[in-house]
Backbone as a chain_set.jsonl record, in Angstrom:
{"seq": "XXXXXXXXXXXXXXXXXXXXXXXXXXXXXXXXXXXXXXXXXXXXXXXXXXXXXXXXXXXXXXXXXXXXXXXXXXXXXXXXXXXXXXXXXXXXXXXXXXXXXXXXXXXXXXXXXXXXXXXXXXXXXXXXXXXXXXXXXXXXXXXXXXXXXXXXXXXXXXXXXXXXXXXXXXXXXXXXXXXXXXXXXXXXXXXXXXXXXXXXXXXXXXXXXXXXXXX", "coords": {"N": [[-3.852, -8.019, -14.921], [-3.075, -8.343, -17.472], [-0.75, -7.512, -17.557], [0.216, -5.318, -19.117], [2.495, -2.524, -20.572], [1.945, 0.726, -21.09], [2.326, 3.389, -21.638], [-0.397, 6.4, -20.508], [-2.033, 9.252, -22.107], [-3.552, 11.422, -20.711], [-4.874, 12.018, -17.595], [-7.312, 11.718, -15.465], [-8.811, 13.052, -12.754], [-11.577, 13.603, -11.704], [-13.284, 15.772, -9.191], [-15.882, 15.978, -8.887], [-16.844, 13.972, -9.566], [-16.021, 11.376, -7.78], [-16.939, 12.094, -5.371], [-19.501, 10.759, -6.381], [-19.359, 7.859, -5.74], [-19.381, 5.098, -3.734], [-18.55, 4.52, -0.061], [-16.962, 2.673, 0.43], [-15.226, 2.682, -2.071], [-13.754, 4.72, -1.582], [-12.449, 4.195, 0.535], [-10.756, 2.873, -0.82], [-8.857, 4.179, -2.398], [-7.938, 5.775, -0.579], [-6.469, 3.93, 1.065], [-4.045, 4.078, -1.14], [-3.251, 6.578, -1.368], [-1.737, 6.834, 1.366], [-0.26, 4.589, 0.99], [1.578, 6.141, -1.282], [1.937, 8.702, 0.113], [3.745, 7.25, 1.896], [6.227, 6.485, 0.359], [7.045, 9.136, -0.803], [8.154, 10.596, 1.006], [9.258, 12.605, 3.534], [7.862, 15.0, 4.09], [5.606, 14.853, 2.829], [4.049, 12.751, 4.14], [4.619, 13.351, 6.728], [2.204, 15.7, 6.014], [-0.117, 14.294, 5.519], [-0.589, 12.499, 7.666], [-1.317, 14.473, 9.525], [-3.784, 15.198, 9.052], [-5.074, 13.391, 8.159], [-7.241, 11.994, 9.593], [-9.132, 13.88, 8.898], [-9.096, 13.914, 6.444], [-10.729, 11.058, 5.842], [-13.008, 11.685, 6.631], [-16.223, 13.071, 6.17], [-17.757, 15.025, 6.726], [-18.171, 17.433, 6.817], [-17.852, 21.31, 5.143], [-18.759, 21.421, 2.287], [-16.928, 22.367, -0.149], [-14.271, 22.955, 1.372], [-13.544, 20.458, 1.845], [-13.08, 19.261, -0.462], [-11.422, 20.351, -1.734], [-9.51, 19.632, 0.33], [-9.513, 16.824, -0.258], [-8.443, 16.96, -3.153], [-5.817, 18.082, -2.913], [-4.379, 15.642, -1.572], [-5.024, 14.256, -3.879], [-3.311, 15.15, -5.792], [-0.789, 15.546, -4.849], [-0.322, 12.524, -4.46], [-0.931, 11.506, -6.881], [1.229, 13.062, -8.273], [3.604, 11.633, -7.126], [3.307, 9.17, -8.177], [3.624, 9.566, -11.009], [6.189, 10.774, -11.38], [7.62, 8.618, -9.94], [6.847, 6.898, -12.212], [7.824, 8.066, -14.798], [10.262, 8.363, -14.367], [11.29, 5.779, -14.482], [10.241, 3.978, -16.669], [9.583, 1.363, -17.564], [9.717, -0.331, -15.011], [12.368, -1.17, -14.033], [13.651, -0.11, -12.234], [13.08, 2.66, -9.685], [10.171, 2.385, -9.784], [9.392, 0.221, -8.872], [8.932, 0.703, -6.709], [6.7, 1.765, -6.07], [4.971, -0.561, -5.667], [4.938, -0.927, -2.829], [3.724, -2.61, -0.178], [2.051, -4.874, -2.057], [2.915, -7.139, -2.347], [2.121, -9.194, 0.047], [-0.761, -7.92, -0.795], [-1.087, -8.655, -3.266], [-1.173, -11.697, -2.86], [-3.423, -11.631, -0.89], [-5.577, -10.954, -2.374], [-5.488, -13.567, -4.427], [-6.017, -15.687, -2.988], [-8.425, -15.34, -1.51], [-10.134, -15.141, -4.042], [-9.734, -13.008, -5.539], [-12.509, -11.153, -4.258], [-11.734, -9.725, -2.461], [-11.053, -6.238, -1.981], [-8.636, -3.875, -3.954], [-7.59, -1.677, -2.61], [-7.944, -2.181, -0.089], [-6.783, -4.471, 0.431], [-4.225, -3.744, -0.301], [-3.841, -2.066, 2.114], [-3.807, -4.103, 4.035], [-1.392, -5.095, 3.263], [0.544, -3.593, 3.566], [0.826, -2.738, 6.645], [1.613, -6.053, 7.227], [4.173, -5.48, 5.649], [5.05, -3.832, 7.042], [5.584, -4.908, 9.551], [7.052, -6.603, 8.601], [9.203, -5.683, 7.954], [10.674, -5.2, 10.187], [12.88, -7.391, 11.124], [13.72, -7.771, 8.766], [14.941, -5.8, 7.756], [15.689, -4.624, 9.478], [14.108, -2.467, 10.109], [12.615, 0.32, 12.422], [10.465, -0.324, 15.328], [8.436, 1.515, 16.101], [8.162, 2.787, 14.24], [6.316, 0.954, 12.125], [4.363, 0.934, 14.333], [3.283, 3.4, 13.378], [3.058, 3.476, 10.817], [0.242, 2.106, 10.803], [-1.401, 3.297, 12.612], [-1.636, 5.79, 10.903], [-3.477, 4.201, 8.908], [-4.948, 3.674, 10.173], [-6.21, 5.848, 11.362], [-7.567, 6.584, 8.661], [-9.382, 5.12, 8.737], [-9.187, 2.584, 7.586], [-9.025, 0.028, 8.708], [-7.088, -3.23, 10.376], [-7.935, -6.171, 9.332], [-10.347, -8.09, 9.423], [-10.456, -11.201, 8.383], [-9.343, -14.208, 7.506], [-6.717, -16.609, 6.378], [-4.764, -19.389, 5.638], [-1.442, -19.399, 6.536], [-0.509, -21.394, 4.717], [-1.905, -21.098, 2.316], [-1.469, -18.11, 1.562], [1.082, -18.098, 1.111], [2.318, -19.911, -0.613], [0.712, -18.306, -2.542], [2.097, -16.196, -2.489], [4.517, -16.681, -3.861], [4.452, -16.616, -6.333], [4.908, -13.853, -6.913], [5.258, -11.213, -9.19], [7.604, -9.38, -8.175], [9.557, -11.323, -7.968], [12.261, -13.519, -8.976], [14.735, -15.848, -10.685], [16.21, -16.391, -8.683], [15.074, -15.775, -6.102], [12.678, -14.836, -3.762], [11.252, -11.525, -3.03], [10.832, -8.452, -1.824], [9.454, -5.364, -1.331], [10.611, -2.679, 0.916], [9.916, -0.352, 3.792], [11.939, 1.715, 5.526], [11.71, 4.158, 7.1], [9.476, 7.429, 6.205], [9.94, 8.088, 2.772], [12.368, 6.285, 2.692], [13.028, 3.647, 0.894], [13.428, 0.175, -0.527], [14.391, -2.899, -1.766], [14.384, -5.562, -1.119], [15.606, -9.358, -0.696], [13.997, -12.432, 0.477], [14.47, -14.574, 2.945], [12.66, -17.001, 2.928], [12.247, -18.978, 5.166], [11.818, -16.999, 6.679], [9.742, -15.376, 5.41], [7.364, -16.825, 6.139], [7.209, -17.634, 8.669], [6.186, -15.193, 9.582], [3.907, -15.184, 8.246], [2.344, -17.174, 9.545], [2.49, -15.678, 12.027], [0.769, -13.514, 11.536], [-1.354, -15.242, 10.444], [-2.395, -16.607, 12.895], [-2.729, -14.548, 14.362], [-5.562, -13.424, 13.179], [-6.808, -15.377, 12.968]], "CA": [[-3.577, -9.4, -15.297], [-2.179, -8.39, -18.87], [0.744, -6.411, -16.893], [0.829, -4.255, -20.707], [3.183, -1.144, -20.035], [1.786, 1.532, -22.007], [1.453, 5.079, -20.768], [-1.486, 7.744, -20.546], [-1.836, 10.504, -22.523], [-4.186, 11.972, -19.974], [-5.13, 11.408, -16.313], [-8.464, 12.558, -14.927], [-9.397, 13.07, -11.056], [-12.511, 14.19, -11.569], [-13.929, 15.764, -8.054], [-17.337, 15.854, -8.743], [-17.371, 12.192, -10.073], [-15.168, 10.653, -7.112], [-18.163, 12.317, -4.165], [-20.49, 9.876, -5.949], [-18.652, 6.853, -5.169], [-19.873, 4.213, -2.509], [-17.447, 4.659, 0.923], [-15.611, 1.215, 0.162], [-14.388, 3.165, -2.74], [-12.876, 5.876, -1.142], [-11.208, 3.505, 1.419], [-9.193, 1.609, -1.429], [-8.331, 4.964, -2.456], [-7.063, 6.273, 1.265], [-4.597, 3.024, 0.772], [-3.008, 4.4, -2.137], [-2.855, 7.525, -1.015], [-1.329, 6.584, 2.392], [1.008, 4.056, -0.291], [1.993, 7.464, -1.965], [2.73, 9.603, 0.677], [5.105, 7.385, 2.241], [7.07, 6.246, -0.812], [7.167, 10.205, -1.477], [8.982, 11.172, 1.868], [8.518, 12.796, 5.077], [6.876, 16.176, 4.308], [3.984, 13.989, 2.124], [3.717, 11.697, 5.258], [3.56, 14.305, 7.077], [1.094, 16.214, 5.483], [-1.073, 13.131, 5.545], [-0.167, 12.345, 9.356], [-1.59, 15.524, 10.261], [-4.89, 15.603, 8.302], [-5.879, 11.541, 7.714], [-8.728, 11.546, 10.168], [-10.095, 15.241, 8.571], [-9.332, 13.31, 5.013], [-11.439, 9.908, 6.154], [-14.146, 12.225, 7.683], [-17.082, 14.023, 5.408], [-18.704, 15.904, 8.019], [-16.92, 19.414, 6.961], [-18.45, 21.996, 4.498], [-18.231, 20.261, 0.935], [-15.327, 23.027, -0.719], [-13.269, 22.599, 1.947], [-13.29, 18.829, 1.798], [-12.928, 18.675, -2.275], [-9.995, 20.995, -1.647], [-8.096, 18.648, 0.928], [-8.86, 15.717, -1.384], [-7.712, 17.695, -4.125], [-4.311, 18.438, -2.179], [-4.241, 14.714, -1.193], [-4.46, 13.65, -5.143], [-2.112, 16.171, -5.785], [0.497, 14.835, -3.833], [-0.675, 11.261, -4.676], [-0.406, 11.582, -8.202], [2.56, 13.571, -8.523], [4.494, 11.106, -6.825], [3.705, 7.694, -9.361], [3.906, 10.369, -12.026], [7.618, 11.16, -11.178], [8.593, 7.4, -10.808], [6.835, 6.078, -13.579], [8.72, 9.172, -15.761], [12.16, 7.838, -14.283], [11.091, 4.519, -14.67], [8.513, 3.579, -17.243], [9.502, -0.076, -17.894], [9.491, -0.612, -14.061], [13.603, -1.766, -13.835], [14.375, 0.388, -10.683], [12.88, 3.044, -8.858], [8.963, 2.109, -10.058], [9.206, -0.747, -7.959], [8.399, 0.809, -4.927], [4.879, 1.091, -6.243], [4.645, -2.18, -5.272], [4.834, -1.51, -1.518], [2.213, -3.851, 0.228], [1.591, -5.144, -2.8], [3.259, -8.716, -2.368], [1.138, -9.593, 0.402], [-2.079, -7.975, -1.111], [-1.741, -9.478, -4.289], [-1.718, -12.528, -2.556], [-4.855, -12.025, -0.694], [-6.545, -11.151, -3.428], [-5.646, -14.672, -5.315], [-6.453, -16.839, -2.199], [-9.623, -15.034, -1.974], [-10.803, -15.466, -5.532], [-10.525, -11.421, -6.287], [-12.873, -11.247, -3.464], [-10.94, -8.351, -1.618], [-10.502, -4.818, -2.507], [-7.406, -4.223, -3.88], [-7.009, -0.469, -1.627], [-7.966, -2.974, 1.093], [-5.736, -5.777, 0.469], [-2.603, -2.902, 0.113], [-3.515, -1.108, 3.376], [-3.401, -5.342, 4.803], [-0.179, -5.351, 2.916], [1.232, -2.419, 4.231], [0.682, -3.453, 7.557], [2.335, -6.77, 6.989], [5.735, -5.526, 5.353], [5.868, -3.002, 7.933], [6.208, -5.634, 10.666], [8.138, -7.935, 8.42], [10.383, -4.774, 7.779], [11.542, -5.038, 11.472], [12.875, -8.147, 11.484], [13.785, -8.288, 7.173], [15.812, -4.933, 7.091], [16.205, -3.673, 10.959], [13.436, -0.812, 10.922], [12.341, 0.67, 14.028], [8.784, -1.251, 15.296], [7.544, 2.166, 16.233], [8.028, 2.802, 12.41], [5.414, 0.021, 12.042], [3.021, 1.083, 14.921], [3.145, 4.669, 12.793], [2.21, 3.257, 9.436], [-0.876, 0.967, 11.326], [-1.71, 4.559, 13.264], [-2.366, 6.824, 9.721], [-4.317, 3.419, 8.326], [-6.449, 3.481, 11.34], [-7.035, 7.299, 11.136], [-8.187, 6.873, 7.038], [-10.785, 4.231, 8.692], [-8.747, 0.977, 7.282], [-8.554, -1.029, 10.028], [-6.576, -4.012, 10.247], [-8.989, -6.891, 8.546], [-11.184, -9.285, 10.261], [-10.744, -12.114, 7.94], [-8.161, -15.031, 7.882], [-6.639, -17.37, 5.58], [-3.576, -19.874, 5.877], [-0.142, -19.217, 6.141], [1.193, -21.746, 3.599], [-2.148, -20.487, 1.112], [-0.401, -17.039, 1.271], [2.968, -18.204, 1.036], [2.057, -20.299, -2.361], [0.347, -17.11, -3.808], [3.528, -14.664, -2.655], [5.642, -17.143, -4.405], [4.158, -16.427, -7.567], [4.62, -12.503, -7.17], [6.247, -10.785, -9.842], [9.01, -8.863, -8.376], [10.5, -12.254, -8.038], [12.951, -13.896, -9.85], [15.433, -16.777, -10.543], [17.052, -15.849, -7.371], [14.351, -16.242, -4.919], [11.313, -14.255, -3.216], [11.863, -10.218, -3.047], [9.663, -7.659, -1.062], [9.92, -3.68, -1.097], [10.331, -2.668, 2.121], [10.446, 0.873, 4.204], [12.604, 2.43, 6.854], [11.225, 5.539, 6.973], [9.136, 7.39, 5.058], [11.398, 8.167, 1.64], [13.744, 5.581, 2.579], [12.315, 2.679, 0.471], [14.181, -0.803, -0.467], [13.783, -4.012, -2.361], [15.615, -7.039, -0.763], [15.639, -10.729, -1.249], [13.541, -12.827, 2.082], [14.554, -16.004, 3.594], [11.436, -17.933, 2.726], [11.587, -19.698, 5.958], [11.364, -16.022, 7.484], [8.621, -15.092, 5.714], [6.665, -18.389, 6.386], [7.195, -17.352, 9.948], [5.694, -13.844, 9.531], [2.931, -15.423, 7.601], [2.519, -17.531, 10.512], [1.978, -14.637, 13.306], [-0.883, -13.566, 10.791], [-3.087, -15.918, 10.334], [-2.464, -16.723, 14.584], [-3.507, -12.906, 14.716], [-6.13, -13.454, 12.441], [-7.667, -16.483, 13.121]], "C": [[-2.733, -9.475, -16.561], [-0.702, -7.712, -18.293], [1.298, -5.563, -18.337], [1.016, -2.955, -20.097], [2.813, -0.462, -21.402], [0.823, 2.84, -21.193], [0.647, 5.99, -21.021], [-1.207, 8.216, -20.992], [-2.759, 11.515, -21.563], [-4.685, 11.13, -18.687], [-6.213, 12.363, -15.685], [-8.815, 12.077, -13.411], [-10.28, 13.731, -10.626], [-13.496, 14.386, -9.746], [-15.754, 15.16, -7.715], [-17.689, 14.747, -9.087], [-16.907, 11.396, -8.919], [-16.453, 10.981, -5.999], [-19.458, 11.352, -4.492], [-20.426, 8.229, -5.67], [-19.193, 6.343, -4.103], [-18.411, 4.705, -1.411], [-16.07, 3.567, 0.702], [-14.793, 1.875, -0.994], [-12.892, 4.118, -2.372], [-11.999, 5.467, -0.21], [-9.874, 2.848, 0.401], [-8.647, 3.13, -2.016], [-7.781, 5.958, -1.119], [-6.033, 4.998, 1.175], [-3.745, 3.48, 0.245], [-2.274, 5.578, -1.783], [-1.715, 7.823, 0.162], [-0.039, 5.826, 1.622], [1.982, 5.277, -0.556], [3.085, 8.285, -0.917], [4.237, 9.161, 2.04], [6.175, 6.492, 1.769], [7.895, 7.534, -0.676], [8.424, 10.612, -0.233], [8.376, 11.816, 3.225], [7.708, 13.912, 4.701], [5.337, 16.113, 3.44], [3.279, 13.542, 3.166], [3.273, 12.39, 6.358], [2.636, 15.24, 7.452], [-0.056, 15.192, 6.019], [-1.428, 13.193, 7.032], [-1.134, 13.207, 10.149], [-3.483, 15.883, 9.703], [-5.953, 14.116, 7.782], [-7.053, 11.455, 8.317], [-9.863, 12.63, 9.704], [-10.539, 14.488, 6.787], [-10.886, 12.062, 5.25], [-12.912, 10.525, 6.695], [-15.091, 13.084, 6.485], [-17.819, 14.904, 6.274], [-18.064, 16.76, 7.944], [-17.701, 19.788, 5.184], [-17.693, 21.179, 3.118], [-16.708, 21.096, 0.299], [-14.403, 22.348, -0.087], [-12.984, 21.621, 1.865], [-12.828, 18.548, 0.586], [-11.826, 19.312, -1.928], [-8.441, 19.972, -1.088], [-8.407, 17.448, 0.063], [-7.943, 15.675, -2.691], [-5.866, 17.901, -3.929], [-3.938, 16.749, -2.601], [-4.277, 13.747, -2.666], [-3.386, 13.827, -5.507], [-0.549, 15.096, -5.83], [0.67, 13.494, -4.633], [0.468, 10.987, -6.327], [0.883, 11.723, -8.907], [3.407, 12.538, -7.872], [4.255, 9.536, -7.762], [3.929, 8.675, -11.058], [5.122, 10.485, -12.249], [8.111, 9.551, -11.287], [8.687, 6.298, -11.838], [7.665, 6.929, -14.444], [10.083, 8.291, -15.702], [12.297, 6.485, -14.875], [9.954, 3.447, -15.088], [8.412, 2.082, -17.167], [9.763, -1.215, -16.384], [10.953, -1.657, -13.49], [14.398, -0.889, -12.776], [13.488, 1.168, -9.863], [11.076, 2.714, -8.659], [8.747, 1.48, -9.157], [8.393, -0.652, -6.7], [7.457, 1.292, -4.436], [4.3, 0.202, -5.707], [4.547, -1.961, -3.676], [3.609, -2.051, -0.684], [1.862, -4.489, -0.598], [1.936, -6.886, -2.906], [2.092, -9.509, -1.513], [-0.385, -9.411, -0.422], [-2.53, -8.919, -2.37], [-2.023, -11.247, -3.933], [-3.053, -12.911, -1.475], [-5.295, -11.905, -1.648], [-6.537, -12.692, -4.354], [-6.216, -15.171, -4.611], [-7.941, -16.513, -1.776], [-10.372, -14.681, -2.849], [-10.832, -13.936, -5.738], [-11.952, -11.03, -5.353], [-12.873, -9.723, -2.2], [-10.599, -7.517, -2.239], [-9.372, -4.853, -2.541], [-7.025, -3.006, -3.001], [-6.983, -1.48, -0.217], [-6.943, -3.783, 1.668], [-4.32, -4.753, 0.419], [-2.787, -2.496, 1.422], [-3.229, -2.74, 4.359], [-1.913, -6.059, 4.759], [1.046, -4.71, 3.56], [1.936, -2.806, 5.789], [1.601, -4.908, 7.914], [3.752, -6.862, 6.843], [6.241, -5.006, 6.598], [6.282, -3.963, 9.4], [7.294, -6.386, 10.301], [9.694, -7.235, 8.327], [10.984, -5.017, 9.257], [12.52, -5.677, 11.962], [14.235, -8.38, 9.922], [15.176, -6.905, 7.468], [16.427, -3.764, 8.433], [14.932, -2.487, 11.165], [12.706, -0.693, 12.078], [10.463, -0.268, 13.949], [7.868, 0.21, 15.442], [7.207, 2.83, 14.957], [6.556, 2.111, 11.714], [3.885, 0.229, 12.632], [2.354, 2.555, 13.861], [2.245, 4.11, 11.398], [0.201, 2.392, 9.699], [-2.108, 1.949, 11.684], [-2.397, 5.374, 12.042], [-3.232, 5.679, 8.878], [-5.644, 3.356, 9.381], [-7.519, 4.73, 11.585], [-7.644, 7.333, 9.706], [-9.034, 5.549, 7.243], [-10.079, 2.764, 7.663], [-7.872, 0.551, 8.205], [-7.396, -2.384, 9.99], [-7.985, -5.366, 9.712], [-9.199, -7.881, 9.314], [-11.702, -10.382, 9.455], [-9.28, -12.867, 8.144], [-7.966, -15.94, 6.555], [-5.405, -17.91, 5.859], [-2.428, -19.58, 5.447], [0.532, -19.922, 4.783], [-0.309, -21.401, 2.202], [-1.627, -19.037, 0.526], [0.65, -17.038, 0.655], [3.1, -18.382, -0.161], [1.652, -18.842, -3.05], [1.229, -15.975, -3.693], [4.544, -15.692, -3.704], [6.008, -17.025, -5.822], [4.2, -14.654, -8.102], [5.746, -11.944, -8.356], [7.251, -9.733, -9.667], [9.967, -10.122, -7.883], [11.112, -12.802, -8.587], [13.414, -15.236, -9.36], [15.733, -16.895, -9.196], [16.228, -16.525, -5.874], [13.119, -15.008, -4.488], [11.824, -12.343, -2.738], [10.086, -9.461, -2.401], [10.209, -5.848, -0.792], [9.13, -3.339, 0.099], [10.661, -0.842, 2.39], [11.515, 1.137, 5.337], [12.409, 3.707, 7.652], [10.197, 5.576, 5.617], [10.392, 8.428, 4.292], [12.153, 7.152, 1.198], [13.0, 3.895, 2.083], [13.782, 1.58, -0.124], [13.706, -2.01, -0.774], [15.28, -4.628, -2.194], [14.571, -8.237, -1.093], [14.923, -11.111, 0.307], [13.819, -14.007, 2.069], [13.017, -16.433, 3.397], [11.007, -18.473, 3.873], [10.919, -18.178, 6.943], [9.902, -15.364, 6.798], [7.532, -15.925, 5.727], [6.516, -17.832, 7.956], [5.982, -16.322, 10.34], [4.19, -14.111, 8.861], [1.781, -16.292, 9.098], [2.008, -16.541, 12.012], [1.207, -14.147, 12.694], [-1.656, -14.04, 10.551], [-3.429, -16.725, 11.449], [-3.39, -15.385, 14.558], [-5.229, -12.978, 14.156], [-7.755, -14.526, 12.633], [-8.532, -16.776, 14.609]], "O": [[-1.897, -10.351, -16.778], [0.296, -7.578, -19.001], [2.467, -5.257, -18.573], [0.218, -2.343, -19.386], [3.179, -0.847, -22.513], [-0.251, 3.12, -20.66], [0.995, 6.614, -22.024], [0.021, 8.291, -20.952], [-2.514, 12.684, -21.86], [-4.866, 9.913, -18.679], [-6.018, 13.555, -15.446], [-9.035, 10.921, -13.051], [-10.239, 14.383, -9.583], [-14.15, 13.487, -9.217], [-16.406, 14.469, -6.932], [-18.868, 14.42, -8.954], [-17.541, 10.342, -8.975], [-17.06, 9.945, -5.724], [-20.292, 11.047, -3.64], [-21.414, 7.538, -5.425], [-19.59, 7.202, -3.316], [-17.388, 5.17, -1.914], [-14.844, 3.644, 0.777], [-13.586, 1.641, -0.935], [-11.706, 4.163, -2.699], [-10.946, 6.067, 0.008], [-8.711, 2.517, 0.633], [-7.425, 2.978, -2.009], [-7.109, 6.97, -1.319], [-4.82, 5.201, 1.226], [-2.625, 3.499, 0.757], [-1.05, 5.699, -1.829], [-0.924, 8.762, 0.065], [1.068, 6.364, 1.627], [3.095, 5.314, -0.031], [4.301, 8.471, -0.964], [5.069, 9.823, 2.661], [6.911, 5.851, 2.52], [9.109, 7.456, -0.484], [9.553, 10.906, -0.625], [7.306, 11.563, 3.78], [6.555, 13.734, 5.094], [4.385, 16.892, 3.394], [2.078, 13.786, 3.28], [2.176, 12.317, 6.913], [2.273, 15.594, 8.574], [-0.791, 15.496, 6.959], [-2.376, 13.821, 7.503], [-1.676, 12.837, 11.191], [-4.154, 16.826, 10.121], [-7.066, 13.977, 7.276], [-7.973, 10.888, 7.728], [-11.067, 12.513, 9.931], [-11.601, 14.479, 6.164], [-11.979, 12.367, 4.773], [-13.802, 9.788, 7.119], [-14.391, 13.869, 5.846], [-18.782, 15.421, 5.709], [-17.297, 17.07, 8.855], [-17.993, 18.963, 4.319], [-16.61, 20.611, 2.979], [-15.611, 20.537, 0.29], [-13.765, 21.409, -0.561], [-11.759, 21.564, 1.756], [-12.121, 17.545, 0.482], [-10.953, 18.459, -1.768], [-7.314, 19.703, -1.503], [-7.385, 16.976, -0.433], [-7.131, 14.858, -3.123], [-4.981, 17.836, -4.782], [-3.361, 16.484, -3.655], [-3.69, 12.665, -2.682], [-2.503, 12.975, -5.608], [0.203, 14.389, -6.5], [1.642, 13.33, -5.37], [1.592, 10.627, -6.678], [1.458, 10.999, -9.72], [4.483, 12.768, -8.423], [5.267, 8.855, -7.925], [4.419, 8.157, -12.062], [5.414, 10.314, -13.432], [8.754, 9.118, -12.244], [9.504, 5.463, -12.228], [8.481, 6.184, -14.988], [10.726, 7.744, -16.597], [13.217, 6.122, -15.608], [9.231, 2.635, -14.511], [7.378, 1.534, -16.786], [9.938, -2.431, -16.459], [10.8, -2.633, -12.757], [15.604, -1.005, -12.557], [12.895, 0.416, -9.09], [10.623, 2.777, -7.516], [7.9, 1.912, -8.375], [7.654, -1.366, -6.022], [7.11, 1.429, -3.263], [3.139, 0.223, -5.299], [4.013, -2.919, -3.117], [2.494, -1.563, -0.866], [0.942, -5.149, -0.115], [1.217, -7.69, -3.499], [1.286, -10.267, -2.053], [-1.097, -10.381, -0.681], [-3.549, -9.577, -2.579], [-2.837, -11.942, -4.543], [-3.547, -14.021, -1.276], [-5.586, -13.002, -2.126], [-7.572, -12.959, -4.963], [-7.315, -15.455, -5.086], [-8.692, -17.485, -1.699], [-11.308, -13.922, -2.601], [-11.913, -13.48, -6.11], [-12.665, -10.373, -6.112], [-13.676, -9.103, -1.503], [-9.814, -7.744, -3.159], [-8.712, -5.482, -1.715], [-5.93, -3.223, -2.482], [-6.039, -1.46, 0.573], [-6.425, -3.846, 2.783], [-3.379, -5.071, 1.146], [-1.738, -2.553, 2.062], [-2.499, -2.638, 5.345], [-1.374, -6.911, 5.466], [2.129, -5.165, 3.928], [3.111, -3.068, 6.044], [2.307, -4.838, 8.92], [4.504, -7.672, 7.386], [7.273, -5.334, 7.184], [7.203, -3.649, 10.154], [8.205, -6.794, 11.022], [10.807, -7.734, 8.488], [12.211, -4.951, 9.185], [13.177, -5.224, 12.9], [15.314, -8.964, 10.021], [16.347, -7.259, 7.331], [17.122, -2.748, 8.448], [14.829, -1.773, 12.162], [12.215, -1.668, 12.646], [9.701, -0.613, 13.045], [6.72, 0.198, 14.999], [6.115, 3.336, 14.698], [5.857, 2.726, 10.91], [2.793, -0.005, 12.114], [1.148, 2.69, 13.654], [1.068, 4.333, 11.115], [-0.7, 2.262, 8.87], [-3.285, 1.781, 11.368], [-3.599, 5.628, 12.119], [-3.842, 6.239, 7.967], [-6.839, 3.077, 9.285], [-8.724, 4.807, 11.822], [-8.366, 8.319, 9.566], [-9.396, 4.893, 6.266], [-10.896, 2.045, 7.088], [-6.667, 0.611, 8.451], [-6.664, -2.103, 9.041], [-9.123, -4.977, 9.973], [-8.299, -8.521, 9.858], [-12.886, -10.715, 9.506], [-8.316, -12.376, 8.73], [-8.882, -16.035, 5.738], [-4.654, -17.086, 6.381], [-2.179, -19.463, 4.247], [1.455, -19.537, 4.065], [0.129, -21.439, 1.052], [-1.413, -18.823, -0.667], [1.11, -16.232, -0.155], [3.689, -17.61, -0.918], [2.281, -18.375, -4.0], [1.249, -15.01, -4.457], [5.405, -15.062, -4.318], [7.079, -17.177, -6.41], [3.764, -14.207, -9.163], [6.933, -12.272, -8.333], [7.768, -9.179, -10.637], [11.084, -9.866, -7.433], [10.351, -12.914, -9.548], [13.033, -15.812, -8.341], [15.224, -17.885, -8.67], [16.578, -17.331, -5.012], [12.868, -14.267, -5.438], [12.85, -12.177, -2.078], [8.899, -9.775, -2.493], [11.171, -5.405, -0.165], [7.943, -3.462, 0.403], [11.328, -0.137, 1.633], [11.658, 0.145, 6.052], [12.969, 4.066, 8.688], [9.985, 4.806, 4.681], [11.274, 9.139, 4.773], [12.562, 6.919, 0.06], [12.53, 3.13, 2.926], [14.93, 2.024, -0.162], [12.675, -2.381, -0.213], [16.423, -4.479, -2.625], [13.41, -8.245, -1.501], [15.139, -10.359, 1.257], [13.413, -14.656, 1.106], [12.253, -15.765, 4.095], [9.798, -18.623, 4.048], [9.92, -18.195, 7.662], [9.04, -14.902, 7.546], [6.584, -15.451, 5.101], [5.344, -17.635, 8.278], [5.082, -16.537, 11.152], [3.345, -13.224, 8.982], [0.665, -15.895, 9.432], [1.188, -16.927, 12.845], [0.241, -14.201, 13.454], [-2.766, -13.538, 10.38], [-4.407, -17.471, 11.395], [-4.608, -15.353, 14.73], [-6.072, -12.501, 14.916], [-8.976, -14.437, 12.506], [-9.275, -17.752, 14.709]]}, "num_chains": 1, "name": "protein.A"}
């Protein structure tokens, strides 16, 4: 809420503290992670791709499991590590931190903080990636793919609803927007990331086949 840019001197991913965590935890962290690896590129994605339902799964000897989470920080980490470095004050490549993040942050307003925020990105995710099809040309099976490794890390698509134009009001207020008009970082791939400008009435539309879906 303060949005104060001021960077770590240390970053801890403590294993043995993260296993005592409730499950809802570990889902808003499988968003990010899933976020991460396909910001990072294809051989993050997948990595992931190939291992999301072994990640989402505890039923495997405890090492082995701290190990692939361990990998799966790894990865994680190292990739907002690298574009906060390039880009601490968040004026280019940072941005694309943000992916899902327009939608989620607007569930989270219209449901009072209410919704996990790993939750509300993997609902975000989901979202761009359809709106990407339409917003910037990418393939739909692009879309079914990103829906596919959220469904294997056990975050489903969400079984709640809320109105298109309360969405719309709380994206309007997102801050990668400007004078200009309404902006959304979008994918094409994984790697191939992108922050364009949206016709408002298009994503009103798109808002629109979600809370039909939804409702």
């Amino acid at each position: 809420l303060v949005g104060t840019f001021r960077q770590p001197a240390f970053v801890s991913a403590e294993l043995k503290s993260l296993v005592t965590l409730p499950d809802i935890q570990w889902k808003n962290g499988y968003a990010e992670i899933a976020k991460a690896a396909l910001i990072s590129g294809s051989e993050d994605w997948d990595w992931l791709s190939e291992r999301a339902r072994q990640l989402a799964s505890q039923a495997q000897p405890e090492t082995e499991y701290l190990e692939l989470v361990q990998e799966a920080l790894v990865r994680a980490v190292g990739l907002k590590a690298r574009l906060v470095s390039a880009d601490p004050l968040e004026s280019g490549v940072r941005i694309f931190l943000n992916y899902g993040h327009s939608f989620a942050h607007a569930l989270e307003t219209v449901s009072n903080h209410s919704i996990d925020h790993g939750l509300a990105v993997a609902e975000g995710i989901r979202f761009a990636s359809r709106l990407a099809v339409e917003a910037i040309g990418a393939d739909p099976d692009f879309a079914d793919r990103q829906g596919a490794i959220l469904d294997a890390l056990g975050l489903e698509a969400m079984q709640i609803s809320f109105t298109a134009d309360e969405l719309f009001a709380a994206m309007l207020g997102d801050k990668k927007n400007d004078s200009r008009g309404l902006r959304m970082v979008f994918a094409s791939a994984p790697g191939e990331m992108e922050v364009k400008r949206i016709d408002p009435d298009l994503l009103k539309i798109y808002l629109l086949y979600w809370e039909e879906a939804h409702s």
